[in-house]
N, C-alpha and C positions, 0 to 999 in steps of 0.2 A: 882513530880512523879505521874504517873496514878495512877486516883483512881479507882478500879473495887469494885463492892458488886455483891457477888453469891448470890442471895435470891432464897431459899429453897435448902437448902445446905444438903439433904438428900445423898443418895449413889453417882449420880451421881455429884449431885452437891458440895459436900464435896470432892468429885473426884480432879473434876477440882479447887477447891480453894485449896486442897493442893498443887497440882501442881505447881500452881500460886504464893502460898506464898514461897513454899521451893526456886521457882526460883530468888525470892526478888529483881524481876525488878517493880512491882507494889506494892501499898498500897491496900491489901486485907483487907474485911470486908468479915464475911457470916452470914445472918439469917436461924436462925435453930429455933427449937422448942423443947418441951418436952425433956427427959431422954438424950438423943441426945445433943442439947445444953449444960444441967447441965454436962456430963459427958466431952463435949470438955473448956468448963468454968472452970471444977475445976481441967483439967488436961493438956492437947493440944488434938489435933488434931492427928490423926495416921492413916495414909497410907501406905497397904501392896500390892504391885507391884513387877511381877517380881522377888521374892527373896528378896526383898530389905524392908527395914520399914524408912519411913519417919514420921519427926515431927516436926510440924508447929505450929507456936502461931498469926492466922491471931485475929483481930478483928471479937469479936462476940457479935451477939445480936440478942432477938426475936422483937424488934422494930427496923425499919429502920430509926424513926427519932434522934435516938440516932446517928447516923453514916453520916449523912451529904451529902448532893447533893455530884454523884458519874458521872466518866465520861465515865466509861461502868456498866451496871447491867446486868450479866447474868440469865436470868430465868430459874429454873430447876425443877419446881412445876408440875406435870403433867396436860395437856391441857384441863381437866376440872375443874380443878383449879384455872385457868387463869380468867375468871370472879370475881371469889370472894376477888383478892388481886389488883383488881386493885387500888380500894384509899389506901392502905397499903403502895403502894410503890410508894408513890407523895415526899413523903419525900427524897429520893432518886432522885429526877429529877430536873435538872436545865434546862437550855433552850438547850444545846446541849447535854445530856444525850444519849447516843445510847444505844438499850435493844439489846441482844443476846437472842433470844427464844432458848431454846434448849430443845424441845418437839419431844413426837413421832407423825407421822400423818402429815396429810397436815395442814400447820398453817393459822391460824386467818387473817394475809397478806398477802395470796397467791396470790392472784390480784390484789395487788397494784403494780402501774406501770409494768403490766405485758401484758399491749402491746391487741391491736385488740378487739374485740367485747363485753369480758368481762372485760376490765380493771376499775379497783374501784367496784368490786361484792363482796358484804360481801355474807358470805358461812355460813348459819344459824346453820347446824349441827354443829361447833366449834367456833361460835361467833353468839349466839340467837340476834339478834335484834341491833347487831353492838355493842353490849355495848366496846368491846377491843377495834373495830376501834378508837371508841370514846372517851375512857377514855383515851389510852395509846398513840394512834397515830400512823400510821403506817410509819410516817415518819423517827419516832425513829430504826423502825425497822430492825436487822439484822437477818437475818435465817443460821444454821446449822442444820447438820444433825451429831447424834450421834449414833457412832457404836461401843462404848465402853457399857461393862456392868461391874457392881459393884452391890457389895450390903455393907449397914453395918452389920458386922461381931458382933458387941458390940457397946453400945452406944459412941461415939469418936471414934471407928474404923471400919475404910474403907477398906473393900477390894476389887481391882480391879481383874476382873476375863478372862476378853477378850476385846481386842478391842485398838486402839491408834488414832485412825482417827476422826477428827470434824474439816471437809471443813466448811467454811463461806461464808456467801454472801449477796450483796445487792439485796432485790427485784428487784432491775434497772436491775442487772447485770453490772454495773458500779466498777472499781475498786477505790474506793473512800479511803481518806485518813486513814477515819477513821476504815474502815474494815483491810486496811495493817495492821494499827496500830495490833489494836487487834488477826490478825492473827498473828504478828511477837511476841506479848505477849504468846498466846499461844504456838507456834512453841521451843520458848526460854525456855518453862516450860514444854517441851516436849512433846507436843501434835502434832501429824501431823494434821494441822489445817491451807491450802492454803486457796484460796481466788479463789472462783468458779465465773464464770462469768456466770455457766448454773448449778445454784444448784439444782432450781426446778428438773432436771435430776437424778439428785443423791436424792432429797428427797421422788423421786415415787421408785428407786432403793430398799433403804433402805422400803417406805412403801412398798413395793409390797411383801413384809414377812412379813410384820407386821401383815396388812390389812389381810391375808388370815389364817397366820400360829395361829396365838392370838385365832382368835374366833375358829376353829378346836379343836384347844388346849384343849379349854374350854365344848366342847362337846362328848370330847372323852377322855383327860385327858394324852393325848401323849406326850413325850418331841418330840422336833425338829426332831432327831436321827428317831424318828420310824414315823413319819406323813409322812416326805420326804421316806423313804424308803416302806412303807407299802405300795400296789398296791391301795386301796383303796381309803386312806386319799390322796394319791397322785395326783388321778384324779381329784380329789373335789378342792383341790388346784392350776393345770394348770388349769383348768374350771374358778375360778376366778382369775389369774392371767389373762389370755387372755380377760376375758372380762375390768378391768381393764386396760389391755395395750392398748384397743381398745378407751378407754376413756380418758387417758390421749394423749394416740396421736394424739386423736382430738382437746386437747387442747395444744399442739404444743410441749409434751416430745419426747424426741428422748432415747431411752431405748437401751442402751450397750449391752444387753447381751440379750439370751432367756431365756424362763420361767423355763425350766429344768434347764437350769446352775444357776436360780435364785435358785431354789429351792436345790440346791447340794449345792449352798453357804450353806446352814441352816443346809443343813443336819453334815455339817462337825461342826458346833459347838459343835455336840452327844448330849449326854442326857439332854437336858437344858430344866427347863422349863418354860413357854414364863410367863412373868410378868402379863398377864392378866390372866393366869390358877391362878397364886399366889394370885392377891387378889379378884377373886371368893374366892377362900379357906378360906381367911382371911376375908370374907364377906366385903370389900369395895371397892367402886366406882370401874368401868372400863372407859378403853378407848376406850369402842366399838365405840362411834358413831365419834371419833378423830381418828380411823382409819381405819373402814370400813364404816358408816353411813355415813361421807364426799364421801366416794369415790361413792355411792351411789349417793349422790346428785350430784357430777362434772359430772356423766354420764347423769343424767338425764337433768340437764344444756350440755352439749354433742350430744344429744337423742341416746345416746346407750342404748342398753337394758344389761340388767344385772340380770336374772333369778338365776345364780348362787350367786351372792353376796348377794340378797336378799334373798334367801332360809337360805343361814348359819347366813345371818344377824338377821332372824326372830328369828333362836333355838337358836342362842346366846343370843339374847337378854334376851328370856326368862331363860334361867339357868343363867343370869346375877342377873336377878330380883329375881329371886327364892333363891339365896344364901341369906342365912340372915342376913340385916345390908347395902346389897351391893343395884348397881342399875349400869344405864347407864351414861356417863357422862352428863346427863340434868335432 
């Protein structure tokens, strides 16, 4: 039987391991931590979906060498995270290990095997000095993008709030055995979760909200509902959305939709508000520079100018910093 481990099995990633486990095609493990773990330890696991409540008894532990070389690891630790666990999860790694990043942002192996000029560019703003390339491997690597949101409701419980979709892929864009695999794992535990041969497309999709709506968020204190519909906030967001679109085009995205229909996507989710508003408030880390600081630097590797992303990037930062306890992801 496959073995998968979801490490850091928070909202999302307790998400997807229930899934997984209630579908009982694979040998689920999840590392969690704190209140969270004790509470899935001394009871199960509880996912509420839909109307529905599921309960699963996967394999759990806050050590990954308890649980044994695994033949997928899903990561769901947020992308400044991603540094500080990489010897954590060696234990977990055999010679064909595949990792699932399942981050928000452009990831750590965006240019590997991604073809022309910059292929093999580590992108410092989400991998300082290659430490990922290096410890982890970009070989191992598979990328999705996730458009589901959850949060936990109580320590062991999950609640899912929007979303069913996490495409896969290989940086190649190759349909390789092992991405089938693991998409038809997911697919079977009910994930709509194909096998993109152009994900980078869908991962500037998905960032092209993130990268803009997050830091606004954080400076005005807006849910989705009112940034998208407000005249103001709205301009400040096609302004970097365009110049973003101008800098991933140059690095060879081909973008489905326009920036107003990007931005009506968001607005229809209503009053939500963006994960990065939430832990300013909670005074920890953001994902600023994993979702706007990278796109910063692709343009400038690009030579696009980017006046708008750098203005919201500066005042975010600073009310990043200024939240007490919080900071940037570096």
């Amino acid at each position: 039987m496959t073995r998968i481990c979801v490490f850091g099995a928070g909202a999302i990633g307790g998400y997807v391991g229930a899934r997984l486990a209630h579908a009982g095609e694979a040998e689920v493990s999840l590392v969690a931590r704190g209140a969270h773990l004790a509470a899935m330890q001394q009871n199960v696991l509880v996912l509420k979906q839909g109307g529905e409540i599921f309960t699963v008894h996967p394999k759990l532990s806050a050590d990954p060498a308890k649980l044994g070389v695994q033949d997928y690891v899903i990561v769901t630790v947020k992308a400044h995270a991603l540094t500080g666990v990489i010897d954590t999860l060696q234990p977990l790694l055999g010679p064909d290990t595949a990792i699932l990043f399942a981050q928000n942002g452009v990831p750590w192996w965006y240019f590997y095997k991604h073809g022309g000029p910059h292929d093999g560019r580590i992108i410092e703003s989400v991998d300082p000095g290659g430490k990922i390339w290096k410890g982890m491997g970009p070989q191992r690597a598979l990328g999705c993008v996730v458009w589901q949101a959850a949060e936990i409701e109580a320590p062991g419980i999950i609640a899912h709030r929007y979303g069913d979709r996490m495409p896969v892929g290989e940086p190649s864009g190759e349909t390789t055995p092992r991405a089938k695999r693991l998409s038809q794992l997911l697919v079977n535990a009910g994930i709509k979760s194909p096998v993109r041969a152009s994900l980078r497309d869908e991962i500037w999709l998905k960032l092209w909200g993130n990268m803009s709506f997050n830091p606004v968020s954080v400076l005005t204190d807006g849910t989705l509902e009112q940034l998208a519909t407000d005249p103001g906030t709205r301009r400040v967001i096609l302004a970097m959305m365009e110049e973003s679109r101008k800098a991933g085009e140059a690095l060879g995205v081909t973008f489905s939709i326009d920036p107003s229909s990007r931005i009506d996507m968001a607005a229809k989710v209503g009053a939500h508000r963006t994960s990065m508003l939430q832990d300013v408030e909670a005074g920890r880390p953001t994902e600023l520079d994993a979702l706007l600081g990278v796109v910063i630097e692709l343009a400038e590797i690009a030579n696009i100018e980017t006046p708008a992303l750098k203005l919201v990037y500066d005042l975010a930062k600073f009310r990043c910093l200024a939240s007490p306890g919080a900071g940037t992801s570096h």
